[in-house]
CHARMM internal coordinates of N, CA and C (Angstrom, degrees):
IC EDIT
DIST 1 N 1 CA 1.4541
DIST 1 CA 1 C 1.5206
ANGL 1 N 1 CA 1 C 110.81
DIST 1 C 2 N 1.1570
ANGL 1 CA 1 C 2 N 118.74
DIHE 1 N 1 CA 1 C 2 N -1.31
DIST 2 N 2 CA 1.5524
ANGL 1 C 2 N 2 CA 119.18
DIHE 1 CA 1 C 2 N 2 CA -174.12
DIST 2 CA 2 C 2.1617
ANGL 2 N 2 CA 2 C 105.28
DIHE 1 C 2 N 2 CA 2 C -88.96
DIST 2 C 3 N 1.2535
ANGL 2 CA 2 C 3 N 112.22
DIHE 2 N 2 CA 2 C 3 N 154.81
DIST 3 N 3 CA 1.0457
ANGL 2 C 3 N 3 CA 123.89
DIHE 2 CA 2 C 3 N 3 CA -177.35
DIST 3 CA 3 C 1.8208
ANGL 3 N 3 CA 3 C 122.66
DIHE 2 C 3 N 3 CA 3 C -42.30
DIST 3 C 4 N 1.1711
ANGL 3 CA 3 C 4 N 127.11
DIHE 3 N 3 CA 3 C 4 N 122.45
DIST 4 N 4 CA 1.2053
ANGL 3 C 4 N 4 CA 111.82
DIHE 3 CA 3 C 4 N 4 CA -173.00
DIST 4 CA 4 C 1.5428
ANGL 4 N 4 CA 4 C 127.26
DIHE 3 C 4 N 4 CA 4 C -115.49
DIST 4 C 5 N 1.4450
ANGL 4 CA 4 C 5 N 139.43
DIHE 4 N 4 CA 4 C 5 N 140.65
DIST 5 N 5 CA 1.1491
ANGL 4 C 5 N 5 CA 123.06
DIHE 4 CA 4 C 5 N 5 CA -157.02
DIST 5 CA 5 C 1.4127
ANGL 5 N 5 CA 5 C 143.26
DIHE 4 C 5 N 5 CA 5 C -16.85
DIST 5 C 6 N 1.6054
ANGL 5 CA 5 C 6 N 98.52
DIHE 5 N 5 CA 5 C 6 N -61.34
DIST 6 N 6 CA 1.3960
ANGL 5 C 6 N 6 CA 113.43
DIHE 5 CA 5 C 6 N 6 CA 157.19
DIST 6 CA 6 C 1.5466
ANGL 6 N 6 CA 6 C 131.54
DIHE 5 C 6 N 6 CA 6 C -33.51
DIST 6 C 7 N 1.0604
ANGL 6 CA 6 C 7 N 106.79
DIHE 6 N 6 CA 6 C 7 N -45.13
DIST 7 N 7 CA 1.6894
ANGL 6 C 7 N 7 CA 127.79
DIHE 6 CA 6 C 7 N 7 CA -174.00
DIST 7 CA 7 C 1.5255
ANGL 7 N 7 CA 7 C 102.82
DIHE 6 C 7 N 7 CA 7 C -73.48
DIST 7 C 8 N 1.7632
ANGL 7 CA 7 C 8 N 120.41
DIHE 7 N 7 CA 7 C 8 N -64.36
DIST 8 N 8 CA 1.1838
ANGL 7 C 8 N 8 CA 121.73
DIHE 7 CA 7 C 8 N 8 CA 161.10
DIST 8 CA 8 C 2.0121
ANGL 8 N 8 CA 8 C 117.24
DIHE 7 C 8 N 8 CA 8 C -37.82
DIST 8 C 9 N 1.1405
ANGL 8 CA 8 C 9 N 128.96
DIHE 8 N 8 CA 8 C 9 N -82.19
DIST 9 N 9 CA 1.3732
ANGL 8 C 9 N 9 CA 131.16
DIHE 8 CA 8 C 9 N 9 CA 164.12
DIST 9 CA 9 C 2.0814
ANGL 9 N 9 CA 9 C 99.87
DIHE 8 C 9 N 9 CA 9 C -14.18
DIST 9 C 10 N 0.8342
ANGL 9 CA 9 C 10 N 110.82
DIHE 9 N 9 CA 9 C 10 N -60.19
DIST 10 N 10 CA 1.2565
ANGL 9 C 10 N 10 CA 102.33
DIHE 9 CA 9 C 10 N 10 CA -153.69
DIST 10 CA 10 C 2.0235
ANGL 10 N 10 CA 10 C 105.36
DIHE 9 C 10 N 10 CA 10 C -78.84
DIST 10 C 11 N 1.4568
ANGL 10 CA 10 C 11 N 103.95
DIHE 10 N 10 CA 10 C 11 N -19.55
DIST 11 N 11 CA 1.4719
ANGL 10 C 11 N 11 CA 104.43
DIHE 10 CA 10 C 11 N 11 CA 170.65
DIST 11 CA 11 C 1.5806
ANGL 11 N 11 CA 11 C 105.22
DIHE 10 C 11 N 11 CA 11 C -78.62
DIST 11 C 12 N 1.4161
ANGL 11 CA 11 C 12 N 115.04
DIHE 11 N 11 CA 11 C 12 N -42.15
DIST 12 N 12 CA 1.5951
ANGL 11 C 12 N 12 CA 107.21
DIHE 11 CA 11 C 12 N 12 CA 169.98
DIST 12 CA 12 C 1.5150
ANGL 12 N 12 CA 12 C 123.40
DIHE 11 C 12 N 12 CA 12 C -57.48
DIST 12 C 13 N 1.1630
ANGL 12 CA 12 C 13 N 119.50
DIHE 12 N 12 CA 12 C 13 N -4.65
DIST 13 N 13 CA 1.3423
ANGL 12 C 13 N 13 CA 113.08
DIHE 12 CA 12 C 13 N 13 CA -171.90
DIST 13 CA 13 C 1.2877
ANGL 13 N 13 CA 13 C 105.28
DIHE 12 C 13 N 13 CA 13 C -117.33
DIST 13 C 14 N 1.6526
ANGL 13 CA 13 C 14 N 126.27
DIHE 13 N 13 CA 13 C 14 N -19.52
DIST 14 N 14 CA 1.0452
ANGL 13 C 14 N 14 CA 122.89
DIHE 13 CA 13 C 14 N 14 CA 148.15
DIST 14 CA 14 C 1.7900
ANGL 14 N 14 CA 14 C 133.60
DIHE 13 C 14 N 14 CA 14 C -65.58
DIST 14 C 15 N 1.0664
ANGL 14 CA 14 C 15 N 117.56
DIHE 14 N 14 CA 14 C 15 N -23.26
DIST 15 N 15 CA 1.2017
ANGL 14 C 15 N 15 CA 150.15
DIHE 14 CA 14 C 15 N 15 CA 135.84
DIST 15 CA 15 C 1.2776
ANGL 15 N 15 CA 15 C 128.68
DIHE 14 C 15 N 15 CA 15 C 0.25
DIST 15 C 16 N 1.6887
ANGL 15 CA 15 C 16 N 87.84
DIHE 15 N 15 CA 15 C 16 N -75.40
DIST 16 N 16 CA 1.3984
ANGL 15 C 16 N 16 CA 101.93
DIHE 15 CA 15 C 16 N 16 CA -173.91
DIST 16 CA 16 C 1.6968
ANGL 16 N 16 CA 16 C 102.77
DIHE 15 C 16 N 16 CA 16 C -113.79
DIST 16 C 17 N 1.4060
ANGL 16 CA 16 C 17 N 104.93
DIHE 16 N 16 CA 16 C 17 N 31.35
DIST 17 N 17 CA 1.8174
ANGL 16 C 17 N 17 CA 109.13
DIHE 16 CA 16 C 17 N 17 CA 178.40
DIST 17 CA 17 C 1.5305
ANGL 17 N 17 CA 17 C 89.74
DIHE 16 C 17 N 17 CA 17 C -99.25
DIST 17 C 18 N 1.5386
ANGL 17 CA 17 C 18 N 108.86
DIHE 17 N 17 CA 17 C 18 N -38.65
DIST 18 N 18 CA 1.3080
ANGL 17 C 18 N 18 CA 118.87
DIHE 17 CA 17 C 18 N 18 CA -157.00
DIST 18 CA 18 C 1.8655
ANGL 18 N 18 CA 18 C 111.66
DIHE 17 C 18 N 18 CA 18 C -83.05
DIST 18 C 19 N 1.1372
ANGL 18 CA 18 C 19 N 100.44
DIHE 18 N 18 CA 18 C 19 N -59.10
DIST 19 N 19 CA 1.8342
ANGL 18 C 19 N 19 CA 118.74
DIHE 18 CA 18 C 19 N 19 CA 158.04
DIST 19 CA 19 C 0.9114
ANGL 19 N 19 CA 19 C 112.05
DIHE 18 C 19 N 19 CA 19 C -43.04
DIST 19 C 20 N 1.5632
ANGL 19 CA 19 C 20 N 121.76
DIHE 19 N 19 CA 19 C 20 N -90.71
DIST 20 N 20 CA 1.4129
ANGL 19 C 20 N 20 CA 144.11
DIHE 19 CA 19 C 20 N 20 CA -175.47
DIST 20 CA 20 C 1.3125
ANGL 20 N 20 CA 20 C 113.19
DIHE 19 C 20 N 20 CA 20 C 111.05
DIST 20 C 21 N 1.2902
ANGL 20 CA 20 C 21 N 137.45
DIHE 20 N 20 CA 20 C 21 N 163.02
DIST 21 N 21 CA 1.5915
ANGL 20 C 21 N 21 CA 132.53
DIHE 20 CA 20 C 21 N 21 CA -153.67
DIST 21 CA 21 C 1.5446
ANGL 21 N 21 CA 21 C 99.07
DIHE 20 C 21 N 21 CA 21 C -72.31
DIST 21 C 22 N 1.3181
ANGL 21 CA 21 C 22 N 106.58
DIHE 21 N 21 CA 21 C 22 N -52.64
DIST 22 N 22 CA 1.6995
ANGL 21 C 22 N 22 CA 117.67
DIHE 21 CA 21 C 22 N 22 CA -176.92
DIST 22 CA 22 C 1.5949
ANGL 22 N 22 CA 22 C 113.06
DIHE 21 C 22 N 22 CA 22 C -35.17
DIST 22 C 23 N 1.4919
ANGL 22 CA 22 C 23 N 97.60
DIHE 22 N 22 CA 22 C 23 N -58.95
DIST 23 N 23 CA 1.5089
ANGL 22 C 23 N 23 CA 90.43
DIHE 22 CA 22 C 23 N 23 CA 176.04
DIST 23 CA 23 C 1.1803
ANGL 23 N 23 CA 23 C 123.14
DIHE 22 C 23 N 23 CA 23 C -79.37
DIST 23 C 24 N 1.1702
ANGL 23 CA 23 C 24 N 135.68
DIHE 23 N 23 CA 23 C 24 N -14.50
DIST 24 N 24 CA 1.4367
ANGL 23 C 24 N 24 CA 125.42
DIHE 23 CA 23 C 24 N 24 CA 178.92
DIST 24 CA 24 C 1.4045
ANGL 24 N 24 CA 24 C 122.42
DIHE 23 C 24 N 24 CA 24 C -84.09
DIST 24 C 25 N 1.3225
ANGL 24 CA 24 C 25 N 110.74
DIHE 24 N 24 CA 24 C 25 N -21.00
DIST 25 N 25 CA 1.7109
ANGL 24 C 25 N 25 CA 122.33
DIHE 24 CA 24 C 25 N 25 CA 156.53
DIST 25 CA 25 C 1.2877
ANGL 25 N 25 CA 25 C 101.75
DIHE 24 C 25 N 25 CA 25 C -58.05
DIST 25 C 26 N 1.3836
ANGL 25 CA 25 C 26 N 124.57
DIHE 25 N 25 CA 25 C 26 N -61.71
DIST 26 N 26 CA 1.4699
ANGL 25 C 26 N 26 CA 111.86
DIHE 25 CA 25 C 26 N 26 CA -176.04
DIST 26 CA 26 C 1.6181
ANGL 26 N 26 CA 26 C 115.77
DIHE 25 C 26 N 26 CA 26 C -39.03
DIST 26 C 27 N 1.5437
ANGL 26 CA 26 C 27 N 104.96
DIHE 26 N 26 CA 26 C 27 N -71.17
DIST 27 N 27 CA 1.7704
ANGL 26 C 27 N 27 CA 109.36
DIHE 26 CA 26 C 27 N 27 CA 173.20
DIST 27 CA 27 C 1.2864
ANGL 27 N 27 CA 27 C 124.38
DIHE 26 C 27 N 27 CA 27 C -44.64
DIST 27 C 28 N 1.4575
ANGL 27 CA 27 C 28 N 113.84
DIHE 27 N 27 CA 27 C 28 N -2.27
DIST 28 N 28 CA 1.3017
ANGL 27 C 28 N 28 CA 109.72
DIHE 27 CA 27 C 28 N 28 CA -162.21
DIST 28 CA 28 C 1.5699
ANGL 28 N 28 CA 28 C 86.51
DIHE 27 C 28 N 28 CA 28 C -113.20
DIST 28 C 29 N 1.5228
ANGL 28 CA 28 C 29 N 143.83
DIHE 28 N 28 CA 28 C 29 N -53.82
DIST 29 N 29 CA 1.3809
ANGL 28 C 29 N 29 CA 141.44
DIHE 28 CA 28 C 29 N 29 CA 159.21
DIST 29 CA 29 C 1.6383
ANGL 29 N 29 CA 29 C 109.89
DIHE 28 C 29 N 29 CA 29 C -39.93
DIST 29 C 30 N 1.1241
ANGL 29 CA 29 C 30 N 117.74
DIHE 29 N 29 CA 29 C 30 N -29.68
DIST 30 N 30 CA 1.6267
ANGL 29 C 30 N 30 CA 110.50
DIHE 29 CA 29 C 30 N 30 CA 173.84
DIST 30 CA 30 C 1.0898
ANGL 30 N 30 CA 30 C 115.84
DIHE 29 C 30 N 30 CA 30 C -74.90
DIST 30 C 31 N 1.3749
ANGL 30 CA 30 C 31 N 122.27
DIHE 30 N 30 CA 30 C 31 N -47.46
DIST 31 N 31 CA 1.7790
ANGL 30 C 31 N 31 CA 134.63
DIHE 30 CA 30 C 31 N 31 CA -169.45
DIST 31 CA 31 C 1.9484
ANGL 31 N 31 CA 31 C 95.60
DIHE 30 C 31 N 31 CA 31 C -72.23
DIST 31 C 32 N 1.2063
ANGL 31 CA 31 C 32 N 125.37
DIHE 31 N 31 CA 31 C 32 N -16.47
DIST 32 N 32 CA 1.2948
ANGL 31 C 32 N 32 CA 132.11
DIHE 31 CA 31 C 32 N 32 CA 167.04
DIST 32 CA 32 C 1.3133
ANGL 32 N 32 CA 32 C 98.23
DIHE 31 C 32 N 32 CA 32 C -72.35
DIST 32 C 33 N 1.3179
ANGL 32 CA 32 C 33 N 118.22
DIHE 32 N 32 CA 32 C 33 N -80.31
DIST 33 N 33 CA 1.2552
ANGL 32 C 33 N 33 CA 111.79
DIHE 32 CA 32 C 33 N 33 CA -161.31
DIST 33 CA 33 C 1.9459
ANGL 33 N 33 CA 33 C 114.01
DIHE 32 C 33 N 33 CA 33 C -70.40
DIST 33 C 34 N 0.9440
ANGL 33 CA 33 C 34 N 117.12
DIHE 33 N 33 CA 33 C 34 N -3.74
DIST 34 N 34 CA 1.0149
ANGL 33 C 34 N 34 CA 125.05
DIHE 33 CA 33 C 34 N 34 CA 170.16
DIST 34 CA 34 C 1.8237
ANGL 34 N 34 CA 34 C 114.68
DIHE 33 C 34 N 34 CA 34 C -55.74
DIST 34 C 35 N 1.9363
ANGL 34 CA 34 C 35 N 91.19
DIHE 34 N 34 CA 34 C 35 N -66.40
DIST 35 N 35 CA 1.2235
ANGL 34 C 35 N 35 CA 96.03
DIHE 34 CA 34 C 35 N 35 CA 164.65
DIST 35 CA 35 C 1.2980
ANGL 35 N 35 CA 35 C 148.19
DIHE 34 C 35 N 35 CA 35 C -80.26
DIST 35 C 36 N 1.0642
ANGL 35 CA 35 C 36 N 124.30
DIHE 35 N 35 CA 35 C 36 N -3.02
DIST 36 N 36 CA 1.8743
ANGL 35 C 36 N 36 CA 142.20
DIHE 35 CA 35 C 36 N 36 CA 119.78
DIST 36 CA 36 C 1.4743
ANGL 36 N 36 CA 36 C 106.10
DIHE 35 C 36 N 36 CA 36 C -0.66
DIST 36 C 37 N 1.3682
ANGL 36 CA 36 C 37 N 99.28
DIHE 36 N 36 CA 36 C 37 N -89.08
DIST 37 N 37 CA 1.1677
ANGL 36 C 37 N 37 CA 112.76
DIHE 36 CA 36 C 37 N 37 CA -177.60
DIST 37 CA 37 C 1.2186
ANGL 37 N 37 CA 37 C 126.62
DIHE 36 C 37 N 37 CA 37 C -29.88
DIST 37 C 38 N 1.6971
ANGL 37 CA 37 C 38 N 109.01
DIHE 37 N 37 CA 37 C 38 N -68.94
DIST 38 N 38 CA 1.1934
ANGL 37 C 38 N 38 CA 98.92
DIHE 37 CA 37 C 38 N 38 CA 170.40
DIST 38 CA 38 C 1.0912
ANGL 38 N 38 CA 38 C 121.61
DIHE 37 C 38 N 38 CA 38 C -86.79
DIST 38 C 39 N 1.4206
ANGL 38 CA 38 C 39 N 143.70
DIHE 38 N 38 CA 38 C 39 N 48.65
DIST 39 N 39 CA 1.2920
ANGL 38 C 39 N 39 CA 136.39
DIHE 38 CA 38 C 39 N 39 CA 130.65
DIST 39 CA 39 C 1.3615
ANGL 39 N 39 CA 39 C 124.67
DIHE 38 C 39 N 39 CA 39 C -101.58
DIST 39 C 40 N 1.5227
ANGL 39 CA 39 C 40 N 115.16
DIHE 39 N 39 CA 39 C 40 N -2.09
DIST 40 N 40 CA 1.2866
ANGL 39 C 40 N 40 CA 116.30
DIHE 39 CA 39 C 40 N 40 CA 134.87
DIST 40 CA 40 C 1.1519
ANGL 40 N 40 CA 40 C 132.63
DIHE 39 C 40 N 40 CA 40 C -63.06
DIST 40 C 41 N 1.4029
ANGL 40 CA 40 C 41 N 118.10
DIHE 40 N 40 CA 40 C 41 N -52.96
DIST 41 N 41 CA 1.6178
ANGL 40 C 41 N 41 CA 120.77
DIHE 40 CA 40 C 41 N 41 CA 163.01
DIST 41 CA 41 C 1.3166
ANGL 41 N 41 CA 41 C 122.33
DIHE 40 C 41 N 41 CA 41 C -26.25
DIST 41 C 42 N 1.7550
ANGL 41 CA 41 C 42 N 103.94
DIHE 41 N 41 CA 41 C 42 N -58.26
DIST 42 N 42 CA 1.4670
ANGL 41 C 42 N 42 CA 105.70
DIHE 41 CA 41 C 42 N 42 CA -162.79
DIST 42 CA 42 C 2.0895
ANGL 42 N 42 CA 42 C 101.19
DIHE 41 C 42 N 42 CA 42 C -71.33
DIST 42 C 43 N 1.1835
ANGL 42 CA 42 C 43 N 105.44
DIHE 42 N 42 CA 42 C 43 N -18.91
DIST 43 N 43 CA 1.5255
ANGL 42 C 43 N 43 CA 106.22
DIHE 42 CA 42 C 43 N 43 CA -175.16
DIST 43 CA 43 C 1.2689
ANGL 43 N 43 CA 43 C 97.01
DIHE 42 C 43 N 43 CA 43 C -81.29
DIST 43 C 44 N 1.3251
ANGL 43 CA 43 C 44 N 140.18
DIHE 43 N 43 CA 43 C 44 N -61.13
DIST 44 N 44 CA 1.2085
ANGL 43 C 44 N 44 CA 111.02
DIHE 43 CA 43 C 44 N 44 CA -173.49
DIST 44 CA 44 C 1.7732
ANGL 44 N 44 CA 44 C 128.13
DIHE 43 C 44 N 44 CA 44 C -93.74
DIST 44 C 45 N 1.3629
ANGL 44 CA 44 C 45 N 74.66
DIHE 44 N 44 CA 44 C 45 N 15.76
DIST 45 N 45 CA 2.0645
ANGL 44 C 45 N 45 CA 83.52
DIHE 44 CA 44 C 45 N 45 CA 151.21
DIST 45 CA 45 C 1.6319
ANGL 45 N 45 CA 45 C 129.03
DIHE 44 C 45 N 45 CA 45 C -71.79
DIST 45 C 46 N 2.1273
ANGL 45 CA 45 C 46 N 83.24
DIHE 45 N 45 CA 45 C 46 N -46.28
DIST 46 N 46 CA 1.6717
ANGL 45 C 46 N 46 CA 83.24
DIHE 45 CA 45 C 46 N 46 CA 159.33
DIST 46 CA 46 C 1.3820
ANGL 46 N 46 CA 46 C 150.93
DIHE 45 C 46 N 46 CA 46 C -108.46
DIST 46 C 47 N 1.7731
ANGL 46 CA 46 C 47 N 89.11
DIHE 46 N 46 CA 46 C 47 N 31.28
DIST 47 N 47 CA 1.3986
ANGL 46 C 47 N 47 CA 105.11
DIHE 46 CA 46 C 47 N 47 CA 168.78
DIST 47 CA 47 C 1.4437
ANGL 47 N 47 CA 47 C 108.76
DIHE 46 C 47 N 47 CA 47 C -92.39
DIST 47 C 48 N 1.7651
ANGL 47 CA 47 C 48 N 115.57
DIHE 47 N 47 CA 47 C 48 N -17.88
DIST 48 N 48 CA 1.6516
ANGL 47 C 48 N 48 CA 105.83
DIHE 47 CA 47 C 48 N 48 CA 176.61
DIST 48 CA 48 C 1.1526
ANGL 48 N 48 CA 48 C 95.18
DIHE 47 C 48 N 48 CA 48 C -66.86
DIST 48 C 49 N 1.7310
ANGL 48 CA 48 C 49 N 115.84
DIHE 48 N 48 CA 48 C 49 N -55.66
DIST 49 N 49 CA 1.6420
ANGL 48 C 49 N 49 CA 106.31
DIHE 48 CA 48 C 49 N 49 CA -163.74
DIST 49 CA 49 C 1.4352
ANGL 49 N 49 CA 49 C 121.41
DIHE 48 C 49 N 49 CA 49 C -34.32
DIST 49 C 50 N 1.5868
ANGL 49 CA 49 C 50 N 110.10
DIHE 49 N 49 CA 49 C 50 N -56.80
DIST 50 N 50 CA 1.5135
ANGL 49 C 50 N 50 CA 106.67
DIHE 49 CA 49 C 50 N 50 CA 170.00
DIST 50 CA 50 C 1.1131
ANGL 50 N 50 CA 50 C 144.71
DIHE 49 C 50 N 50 CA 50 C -9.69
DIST 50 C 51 N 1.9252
ANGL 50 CA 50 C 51 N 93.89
DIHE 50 N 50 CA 50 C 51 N -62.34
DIST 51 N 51 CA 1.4201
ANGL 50 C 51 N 51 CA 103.48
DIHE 50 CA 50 C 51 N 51 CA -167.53
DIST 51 CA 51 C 1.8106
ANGL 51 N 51 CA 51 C 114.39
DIHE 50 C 51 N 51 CA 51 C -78.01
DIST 51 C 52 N 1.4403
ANGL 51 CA 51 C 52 N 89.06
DIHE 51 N 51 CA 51 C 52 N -33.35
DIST 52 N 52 CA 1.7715
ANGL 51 C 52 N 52 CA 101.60
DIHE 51 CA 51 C 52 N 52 CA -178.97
DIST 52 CA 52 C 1.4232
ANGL 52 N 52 CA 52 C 103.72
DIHE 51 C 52 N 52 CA 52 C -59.48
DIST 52 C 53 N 1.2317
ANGL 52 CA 52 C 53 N 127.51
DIHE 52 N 52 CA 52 C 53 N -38.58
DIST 53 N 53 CA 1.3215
ANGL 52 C 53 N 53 CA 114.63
DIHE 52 CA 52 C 53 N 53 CA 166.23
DIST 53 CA 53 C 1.1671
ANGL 53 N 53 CA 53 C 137.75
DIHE 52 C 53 N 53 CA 53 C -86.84
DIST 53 C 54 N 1.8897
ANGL 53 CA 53 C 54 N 105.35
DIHE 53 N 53 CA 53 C 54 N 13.42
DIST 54 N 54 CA 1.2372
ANGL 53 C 54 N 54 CA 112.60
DIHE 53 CA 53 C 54 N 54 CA 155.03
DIST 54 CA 54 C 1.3907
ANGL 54 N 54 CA 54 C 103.79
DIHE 53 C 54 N 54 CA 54 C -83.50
DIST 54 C 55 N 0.9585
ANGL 54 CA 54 C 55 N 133.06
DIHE 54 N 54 CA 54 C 55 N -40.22
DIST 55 N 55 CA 1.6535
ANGL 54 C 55 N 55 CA 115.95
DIHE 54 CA 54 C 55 N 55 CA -170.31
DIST 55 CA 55 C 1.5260
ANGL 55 N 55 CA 55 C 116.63
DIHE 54 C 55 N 55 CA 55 C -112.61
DIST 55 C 56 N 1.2632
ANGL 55 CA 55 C 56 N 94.31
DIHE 55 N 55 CA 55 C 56 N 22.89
DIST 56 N 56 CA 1.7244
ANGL 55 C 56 N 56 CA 106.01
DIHE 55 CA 55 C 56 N 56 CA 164.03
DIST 56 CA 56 C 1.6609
ANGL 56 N 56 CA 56 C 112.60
DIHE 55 C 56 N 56 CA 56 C 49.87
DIST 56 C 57 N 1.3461
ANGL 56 CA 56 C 57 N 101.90
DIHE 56 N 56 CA 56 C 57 N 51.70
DIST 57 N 57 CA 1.2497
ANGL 56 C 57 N 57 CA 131.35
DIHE 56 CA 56 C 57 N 57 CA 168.37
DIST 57 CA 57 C 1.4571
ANGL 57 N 57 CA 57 C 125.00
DIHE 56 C 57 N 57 CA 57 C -88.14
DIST 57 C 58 N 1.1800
ANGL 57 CA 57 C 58 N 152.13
DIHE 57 N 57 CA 57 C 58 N 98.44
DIST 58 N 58 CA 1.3676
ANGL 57 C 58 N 58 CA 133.25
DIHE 57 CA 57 C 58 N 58 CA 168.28
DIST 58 CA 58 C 1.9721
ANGL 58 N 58 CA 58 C 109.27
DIHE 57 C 58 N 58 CA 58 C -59.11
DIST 58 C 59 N 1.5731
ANGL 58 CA 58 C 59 N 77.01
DIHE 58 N 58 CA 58 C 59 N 145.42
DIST 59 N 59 CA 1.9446
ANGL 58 C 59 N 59 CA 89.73
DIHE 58 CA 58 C 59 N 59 CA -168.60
DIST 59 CA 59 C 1.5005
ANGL 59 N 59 CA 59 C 81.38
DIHE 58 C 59 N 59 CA 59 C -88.01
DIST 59 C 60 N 1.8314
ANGL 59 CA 59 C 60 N 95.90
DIHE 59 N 59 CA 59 C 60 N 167.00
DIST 60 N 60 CA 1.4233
ANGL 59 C 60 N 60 CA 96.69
DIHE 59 CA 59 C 60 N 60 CA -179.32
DIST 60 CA 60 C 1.5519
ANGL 60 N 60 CA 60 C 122.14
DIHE 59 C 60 N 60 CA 60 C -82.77
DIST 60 C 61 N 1.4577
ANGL 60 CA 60 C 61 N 95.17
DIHE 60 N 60 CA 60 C 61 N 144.96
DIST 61 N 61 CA 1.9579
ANGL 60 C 61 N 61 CA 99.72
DIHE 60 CA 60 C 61 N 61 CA 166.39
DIST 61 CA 61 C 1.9176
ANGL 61 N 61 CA 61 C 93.95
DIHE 60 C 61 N 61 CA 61 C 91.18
DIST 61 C 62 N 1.5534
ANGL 61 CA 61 C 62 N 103.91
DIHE 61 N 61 CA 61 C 62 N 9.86
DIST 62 N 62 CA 1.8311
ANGL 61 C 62 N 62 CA 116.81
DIHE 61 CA 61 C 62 N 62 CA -162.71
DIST 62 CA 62 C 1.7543
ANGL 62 N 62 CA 62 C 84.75
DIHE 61 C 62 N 62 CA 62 C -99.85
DIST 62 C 63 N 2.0335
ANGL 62 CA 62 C 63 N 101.84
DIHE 62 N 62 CA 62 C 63 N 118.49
DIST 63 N 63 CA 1.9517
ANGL 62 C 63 N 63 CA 91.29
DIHE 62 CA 62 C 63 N 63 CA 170.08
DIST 63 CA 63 C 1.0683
ANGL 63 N 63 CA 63 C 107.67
DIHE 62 C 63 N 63 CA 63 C -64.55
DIST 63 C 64 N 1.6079
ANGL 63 CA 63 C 64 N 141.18
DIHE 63 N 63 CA 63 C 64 N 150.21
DIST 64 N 64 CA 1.0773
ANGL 63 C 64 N 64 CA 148.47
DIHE 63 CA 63 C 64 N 64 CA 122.49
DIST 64 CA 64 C 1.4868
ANGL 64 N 64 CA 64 C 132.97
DIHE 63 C 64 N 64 CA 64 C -31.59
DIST 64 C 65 N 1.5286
ANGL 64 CA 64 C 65 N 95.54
DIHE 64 N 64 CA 64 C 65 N -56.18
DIST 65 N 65 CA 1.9642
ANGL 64 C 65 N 65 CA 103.90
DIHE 64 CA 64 C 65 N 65 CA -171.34
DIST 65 CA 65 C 1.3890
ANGL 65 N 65 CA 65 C 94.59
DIHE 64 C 65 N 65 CA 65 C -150.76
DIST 65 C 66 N 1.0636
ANGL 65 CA 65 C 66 N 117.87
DIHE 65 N 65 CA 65 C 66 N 152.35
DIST 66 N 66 CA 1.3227
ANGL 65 C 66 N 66 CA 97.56
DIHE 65 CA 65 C 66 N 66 CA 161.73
DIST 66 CA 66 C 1.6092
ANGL 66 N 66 CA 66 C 106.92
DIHE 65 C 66 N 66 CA 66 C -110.14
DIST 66 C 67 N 1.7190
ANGL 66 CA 66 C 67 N 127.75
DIHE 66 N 66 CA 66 C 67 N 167.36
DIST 67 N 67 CA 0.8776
ANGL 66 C 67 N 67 CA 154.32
DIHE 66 CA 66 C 67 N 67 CA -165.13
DIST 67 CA 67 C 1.6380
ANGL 67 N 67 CA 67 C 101.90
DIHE 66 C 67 N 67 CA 67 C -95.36
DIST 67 C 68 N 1.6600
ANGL 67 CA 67 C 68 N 134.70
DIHE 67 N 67 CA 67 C 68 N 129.87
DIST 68 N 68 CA 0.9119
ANGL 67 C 68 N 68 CA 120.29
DIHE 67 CA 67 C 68 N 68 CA 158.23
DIST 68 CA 68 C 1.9160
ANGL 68 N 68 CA 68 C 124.67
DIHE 67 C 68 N 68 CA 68 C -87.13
DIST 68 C 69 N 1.2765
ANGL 68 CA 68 C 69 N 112.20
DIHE 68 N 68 CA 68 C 69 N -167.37
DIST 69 N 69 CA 1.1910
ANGL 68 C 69 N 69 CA 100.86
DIHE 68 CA 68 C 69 N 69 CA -167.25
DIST 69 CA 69 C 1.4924
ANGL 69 N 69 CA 69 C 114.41
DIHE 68 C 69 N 69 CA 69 C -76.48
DIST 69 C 70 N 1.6237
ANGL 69 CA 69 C 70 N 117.72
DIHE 69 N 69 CA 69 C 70 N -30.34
DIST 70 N 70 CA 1.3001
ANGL 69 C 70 N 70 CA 135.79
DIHE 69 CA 69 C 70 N 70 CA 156.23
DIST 70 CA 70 C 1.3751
ANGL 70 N 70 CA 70 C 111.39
DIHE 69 C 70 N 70 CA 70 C -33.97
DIST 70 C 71 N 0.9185
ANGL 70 CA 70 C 71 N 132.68
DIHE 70 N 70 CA 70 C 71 N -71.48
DIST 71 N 71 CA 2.1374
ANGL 70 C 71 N 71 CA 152.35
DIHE 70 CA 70 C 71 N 71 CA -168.22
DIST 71 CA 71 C 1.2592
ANGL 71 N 71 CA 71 C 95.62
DIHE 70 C 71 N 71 CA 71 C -63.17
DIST 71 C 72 N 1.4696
ANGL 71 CA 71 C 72 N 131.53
DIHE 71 N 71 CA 71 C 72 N -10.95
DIST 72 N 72 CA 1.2547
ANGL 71 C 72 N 72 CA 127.57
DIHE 71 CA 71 C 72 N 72 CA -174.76
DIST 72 CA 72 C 1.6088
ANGL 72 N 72 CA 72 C 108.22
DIHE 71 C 72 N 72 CA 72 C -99.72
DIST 72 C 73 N 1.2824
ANGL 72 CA 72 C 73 N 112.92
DIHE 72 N 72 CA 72 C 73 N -22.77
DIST 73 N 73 CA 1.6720
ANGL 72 C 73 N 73 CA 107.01
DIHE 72 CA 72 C 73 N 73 CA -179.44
DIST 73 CA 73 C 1.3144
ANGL 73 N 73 CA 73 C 106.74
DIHE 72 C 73 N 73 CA 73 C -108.59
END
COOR INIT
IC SEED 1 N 1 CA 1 C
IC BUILD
């Protein structure tokens, strides 16, 4: 029941009747650089983590403890 060559071929060619090559290179260099990004992001997200837990820092917006419902009234 899953999609079969034929079927695929014929959505790509509608695709790119509708898009056109020009633009889909574009979307296709963005969705690259898109994801770049965030795999830079996510790396140097966990290079802060690192360090904060080298010096036993909470990172910001990071809970500490939490509060029960008691400590709250």
């Amino acid at each position: 029941m899953g999609i079969s060559m034929t079927q695929l071929l014929i959505i790509l060619v509608i695709v790119i009747l509708v898009f056109g090559t020009k633009r889909l290179k574009n979307v296709g260099g963005d969705l690259g650089d898109a994801i770049k990004g965030f795999r830079s992001a996510m790396k140097d997200g966990g290079e802060n983590k690192t360090l904060a837990e080298k010096d036993d820092e909470p990172l910001e917006g990071e809970v500490t403890e939490k509060k029960s419902e008691k400590d709250q009234v």
